[in-house]
C-alpha positions as CSV (number, residue, x, y, z in Angstrom):
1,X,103.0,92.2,85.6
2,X,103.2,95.7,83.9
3,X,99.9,97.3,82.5
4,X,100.7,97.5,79.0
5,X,98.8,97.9,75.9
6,X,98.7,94.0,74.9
7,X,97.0,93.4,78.8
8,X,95.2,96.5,77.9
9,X,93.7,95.3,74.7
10,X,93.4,91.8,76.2
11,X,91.1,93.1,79.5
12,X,89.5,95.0,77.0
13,X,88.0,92.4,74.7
14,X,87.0,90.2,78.1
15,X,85.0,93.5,79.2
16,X,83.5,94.0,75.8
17,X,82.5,89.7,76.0
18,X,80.3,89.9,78.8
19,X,78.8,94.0,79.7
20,X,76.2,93.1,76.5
21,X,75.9,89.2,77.7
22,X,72.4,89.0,78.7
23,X,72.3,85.4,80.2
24,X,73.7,83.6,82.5
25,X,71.9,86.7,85.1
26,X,71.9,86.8,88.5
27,X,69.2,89.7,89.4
28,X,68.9,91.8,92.4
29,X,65.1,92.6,91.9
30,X,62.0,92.3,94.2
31,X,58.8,91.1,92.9
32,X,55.4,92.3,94.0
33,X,53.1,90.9,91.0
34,X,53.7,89.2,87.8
35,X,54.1,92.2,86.0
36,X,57.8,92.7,87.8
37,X,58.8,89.3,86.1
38,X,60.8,91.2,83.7
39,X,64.1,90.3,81.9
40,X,67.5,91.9,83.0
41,X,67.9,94.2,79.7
42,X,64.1,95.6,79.6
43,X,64.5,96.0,83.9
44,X,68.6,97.6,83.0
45,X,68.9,98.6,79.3
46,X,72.5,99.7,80.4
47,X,73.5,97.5,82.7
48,X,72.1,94.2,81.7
49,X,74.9,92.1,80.9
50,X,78.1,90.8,82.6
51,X,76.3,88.2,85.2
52,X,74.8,91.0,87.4
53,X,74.1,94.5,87.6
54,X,77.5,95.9,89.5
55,X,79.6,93.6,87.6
56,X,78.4,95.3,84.4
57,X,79.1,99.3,86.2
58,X,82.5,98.1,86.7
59,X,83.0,96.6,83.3
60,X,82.3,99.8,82.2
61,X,84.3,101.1,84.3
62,X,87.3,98.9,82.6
63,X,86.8,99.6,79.4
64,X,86.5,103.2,80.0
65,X,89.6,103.2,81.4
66,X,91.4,101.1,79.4
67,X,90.2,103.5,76.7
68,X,91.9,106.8,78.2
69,X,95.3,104.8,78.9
70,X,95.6,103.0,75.6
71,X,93.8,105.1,73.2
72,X,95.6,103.2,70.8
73,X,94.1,99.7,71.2
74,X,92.5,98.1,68.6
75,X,89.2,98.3,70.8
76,X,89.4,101.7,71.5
77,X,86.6,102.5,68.9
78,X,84.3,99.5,69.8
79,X,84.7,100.8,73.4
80,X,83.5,104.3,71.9
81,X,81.0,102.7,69.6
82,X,79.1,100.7,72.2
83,X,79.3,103.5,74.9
84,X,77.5,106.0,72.6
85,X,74.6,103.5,71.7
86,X,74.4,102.6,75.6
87,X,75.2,105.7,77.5
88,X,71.7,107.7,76.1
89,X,69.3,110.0,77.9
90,X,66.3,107.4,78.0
91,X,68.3,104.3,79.0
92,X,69.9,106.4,81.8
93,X,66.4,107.7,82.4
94,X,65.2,104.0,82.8
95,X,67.8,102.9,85.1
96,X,66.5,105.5,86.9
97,X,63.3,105.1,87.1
98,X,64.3,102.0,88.8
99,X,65.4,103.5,91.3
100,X,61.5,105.1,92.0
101,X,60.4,101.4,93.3
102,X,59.8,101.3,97.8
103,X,61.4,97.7,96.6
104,X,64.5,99.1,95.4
105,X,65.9,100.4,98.7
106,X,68.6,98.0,99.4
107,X,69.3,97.3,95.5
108,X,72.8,97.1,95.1
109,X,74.2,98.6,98.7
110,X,76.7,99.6,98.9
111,X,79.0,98.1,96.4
112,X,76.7,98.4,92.8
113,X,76.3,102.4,94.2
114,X,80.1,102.8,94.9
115,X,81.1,101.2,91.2
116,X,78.4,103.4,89.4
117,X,79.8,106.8,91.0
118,X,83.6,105.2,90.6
119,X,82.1,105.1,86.2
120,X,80.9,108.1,86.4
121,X,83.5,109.8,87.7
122,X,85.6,108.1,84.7
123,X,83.4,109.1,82.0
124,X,84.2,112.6,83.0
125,X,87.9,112.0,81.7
126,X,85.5,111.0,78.4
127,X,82.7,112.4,76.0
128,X,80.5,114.7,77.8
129,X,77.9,113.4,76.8
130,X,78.6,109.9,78.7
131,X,78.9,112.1,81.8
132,X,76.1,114.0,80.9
133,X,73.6,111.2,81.0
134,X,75.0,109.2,83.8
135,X,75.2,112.3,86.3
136,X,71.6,112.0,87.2
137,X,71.8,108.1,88.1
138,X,75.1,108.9,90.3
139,X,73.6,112.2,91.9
140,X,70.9,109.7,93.2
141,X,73.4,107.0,94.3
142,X,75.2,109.6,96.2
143,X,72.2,110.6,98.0
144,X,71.0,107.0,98.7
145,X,74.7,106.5,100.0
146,X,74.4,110.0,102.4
147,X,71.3,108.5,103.8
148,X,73.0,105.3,104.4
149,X,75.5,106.9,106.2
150,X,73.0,109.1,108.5
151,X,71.5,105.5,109.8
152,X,74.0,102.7,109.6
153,X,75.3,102.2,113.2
154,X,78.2,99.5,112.3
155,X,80.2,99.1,109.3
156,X,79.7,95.6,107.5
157,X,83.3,93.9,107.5
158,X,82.5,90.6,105.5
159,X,84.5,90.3,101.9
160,X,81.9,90.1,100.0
161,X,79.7,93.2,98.3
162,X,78.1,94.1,101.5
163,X,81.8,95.6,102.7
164,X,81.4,99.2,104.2
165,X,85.4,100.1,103.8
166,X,85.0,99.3,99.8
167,X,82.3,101.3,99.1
168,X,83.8,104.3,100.8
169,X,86.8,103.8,99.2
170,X,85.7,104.2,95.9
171,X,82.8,106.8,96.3
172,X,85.4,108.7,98.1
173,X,87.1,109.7,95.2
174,X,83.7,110.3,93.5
175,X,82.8,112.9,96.1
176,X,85.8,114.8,96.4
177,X,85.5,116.1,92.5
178,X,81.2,116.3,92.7
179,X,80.0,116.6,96.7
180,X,82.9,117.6,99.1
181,X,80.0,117.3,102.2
182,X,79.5,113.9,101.1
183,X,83.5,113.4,100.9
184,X,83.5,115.2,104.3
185,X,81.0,112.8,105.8
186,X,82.7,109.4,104.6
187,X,86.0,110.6,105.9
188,X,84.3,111.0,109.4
189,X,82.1,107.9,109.4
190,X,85.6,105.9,108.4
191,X,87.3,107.6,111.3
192,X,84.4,106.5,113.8
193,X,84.0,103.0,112.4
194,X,87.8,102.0,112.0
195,X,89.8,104.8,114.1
196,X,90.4,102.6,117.4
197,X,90.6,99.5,115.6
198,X,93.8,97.5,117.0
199,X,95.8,94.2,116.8
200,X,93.7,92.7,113.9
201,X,93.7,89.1,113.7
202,X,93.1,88.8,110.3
203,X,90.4,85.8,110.1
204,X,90.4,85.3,106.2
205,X,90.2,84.5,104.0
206,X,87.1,83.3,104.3
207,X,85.5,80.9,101.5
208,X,83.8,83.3,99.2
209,X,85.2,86.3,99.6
210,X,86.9,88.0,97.3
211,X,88.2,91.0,99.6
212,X,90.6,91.2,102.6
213,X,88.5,92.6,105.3
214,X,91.9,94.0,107.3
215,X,93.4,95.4,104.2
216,X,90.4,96.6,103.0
217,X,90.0,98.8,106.2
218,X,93.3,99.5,106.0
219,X,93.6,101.2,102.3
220,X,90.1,102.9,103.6
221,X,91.8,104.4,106.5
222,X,95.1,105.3,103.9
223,X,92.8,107.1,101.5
224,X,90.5,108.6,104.6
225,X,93.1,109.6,106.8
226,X,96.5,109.6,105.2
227,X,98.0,112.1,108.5
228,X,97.5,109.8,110.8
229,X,97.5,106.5,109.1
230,X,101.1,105.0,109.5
231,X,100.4,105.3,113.8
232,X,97.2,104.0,113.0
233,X,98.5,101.0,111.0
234,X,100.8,100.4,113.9
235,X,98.5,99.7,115.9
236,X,96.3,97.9,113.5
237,X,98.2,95.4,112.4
238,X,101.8,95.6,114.4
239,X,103.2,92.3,113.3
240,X,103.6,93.1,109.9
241,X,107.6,93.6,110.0
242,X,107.6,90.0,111.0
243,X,105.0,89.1,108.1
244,X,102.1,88.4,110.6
245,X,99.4,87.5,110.5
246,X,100.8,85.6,108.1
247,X,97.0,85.0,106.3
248,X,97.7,88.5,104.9
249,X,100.7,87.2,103.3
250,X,99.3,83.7,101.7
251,X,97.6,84.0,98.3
252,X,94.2,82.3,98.4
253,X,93.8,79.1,96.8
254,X,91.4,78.6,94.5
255,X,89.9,74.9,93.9
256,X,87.2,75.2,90.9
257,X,87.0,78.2,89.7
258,X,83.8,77.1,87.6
259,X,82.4,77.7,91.0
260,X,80.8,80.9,91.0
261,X,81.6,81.5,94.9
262,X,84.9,79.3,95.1
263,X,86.2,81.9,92.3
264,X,85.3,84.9,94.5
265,X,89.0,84.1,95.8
266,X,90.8,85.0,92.8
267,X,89.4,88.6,93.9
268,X,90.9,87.9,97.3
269,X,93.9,87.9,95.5
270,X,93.6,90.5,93.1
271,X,92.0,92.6,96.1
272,X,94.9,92.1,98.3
273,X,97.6,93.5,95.6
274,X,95.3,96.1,95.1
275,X,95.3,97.4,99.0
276,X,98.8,96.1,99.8
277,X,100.2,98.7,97.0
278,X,97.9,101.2,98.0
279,X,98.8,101.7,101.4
280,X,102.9,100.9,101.0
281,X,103.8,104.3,100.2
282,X,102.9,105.4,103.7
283,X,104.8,102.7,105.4
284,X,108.1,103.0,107.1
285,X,110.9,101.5,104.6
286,X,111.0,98.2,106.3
287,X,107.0,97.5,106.0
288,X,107.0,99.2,102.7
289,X,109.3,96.9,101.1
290,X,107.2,94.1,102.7
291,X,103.8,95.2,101.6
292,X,105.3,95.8,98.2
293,X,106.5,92.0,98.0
294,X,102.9,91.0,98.8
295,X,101.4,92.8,96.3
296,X,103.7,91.8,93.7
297,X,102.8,87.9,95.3
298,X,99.2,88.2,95.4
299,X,99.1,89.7,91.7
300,X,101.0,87.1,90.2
301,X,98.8,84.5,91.9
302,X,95.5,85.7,90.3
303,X,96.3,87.6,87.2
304,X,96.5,84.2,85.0
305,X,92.8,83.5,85.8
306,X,90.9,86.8,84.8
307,X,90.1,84.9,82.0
308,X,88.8,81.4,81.3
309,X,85.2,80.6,82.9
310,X,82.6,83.0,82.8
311,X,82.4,82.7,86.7
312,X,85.5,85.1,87.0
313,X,85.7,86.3,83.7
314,X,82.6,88.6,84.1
315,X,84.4,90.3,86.7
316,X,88.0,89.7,87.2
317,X,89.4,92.0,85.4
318,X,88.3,95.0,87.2
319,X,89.9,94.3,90.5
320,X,93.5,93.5,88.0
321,X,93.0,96.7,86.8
322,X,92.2,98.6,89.9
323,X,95.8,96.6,91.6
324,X,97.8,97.4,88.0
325,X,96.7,101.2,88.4
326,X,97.5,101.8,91.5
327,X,101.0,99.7,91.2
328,X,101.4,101.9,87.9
329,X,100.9,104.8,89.8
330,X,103.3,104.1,92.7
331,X,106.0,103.1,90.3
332,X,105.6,106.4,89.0
């Protein structure tokens, strides 16, 4: 379960399969007239493909990234290739233009604007030019996501897209290097939302969710507030020496995975490695060791399937990526 460059080159040619696949679509697009019956590459000339709009920002994302690690895979230069003809001034310009629409408010909050800033900040390990063009759509996101922070009285704690502690997980990272304020703002909104949180029962997961709410808000809290975070963890989830709640520990089963929804649980999976090795390193040596194991469980539960039906092969592959990274890093 090592990132390696035949997994890199085989993640790679999934991504490239689907961010240019058109149809099936699933849009996030409100209609006032017939003239807004438009088709997903004339409404998204970049981000038309892979099933939906944030599953094709973080397939980009993968590739990317899979790009600057393995510059040496054979799709290295059809990565290249395909982000030049894609990454230009007018269809950035058109993405954002999007944006301009009273309709498009709510389009893709929080989770579409947290993977877009999450690319962006990736292309900037890439051609400038890639950065370049994308900077204006992120600079928006960012201030769409500012706003949303200024009104938003609760966080949303569901595993699906609508998950509060995801989005500022990844934008995070995006603010620190282009708007500290903005980084400033999500470390405090985090602290309010999830700083008293205690004794979490860990309700999941639930039947088409593909992230742990409690580990989620966990690795939020670990990336928002590393000083305090092993009291707070203490707190949240205190059993965790004696492997409880034991849901945490159980990978999800996944029935049909042909089932668009029923396959959301392979990112349960994939999710749960991913936040389990994220927070471990600021565990006491008992729990470490423990979230460690769960990780390595969880991963090798889901990392078979990223491939297979379109259902989770449009997207799976990002969330094995962002748990390989993060286990890459800590084994480093």
């Amino acid at each position: 379960m090592q990132l390696d460059a035949a997994l890199a080159s085989r993640m790679a040619r999934i991504a490239l399969g689907h961010v240019t696949r058109e149809y099936p679509h699933k849009l996030d697009h409100v209609m006032e007239s017939d003239q807004d019956a438009l088709t997903p590459r004339v409404l998204h000339p970049i981000f038309f493909g892979s099933y939906d709009w944030h599953s094709c920002a973080h397939g980009w994302w993968t590739l990317l990234t899979l790009r600057r690690l393995f510059p040496q895979i054979a799709e290295a230069d059809a990565i290249a290739e395909l982000a030049d003809a894609s990454f230009t001034a007018e269809k950035a310009g058109a993405e954002l233009a999007y944006l301009g629409s009273p309709t498009s408010r709510g389009f893709e909050r929080p989770y579409g604007w947290a993977w877009l800033l999450y690319l962006h900040l990736e292309t900037t390990r890439h051609a400038e030019q890639w950065c370049g063009e994308l900077q204006p759509l992120a600079e928006a996101f960012a201030e769409r996501l500012r706003a949303y922070l200024e009104v938003m009285t609760y966080p949303i704690r569901v595993g699906t897209h609508f998950n509060t502690a995801f989005a500022l997980i990844l934008s995070l990272e995006w603010a620190e290097a282009f708007d500290p304020t903005l980084a400033n703002r999500i470390r405090e909104r985090a602290l309010h939302w999830y700083g008293s949180d205690r004794d979490c029962q860990a309700w999941e997961p639930g039947g088409d969710e593909f992230l742990s709410p409690a580990l989620t808000e966990a690795l939020c809290m670990a990336r928002t507030q590393p000083e305090v975070f092993p009291a707070w963890f203490g707190h949240f989830l205190p059993g965790v020496i004696n492997r409880q709640p034991a849901s945490l520990f159980e990978p999800a089963i996944v029935s049909d995975r042909s089932d668009g929804k029923i396959a959301h649980l392979d990112g349960t999976n994939l999710s749960r490695a991913w936040c389990w090795q994220g927070i471990a390193p600021l565990l006491p040596t008992a729990e470490r060791a423990i979230a460690q194991g769960a990780a390595d469980t969880h991963l090798a539960a889901a990392l078979p399937h990223i491939s297979g039906d379109y259902m989770g092969e449009h997207w799976l592959a990002s969330f094995a990526l962002l748990a390989l990274l993060v286990r890459e890093r800590e084994d480093a």
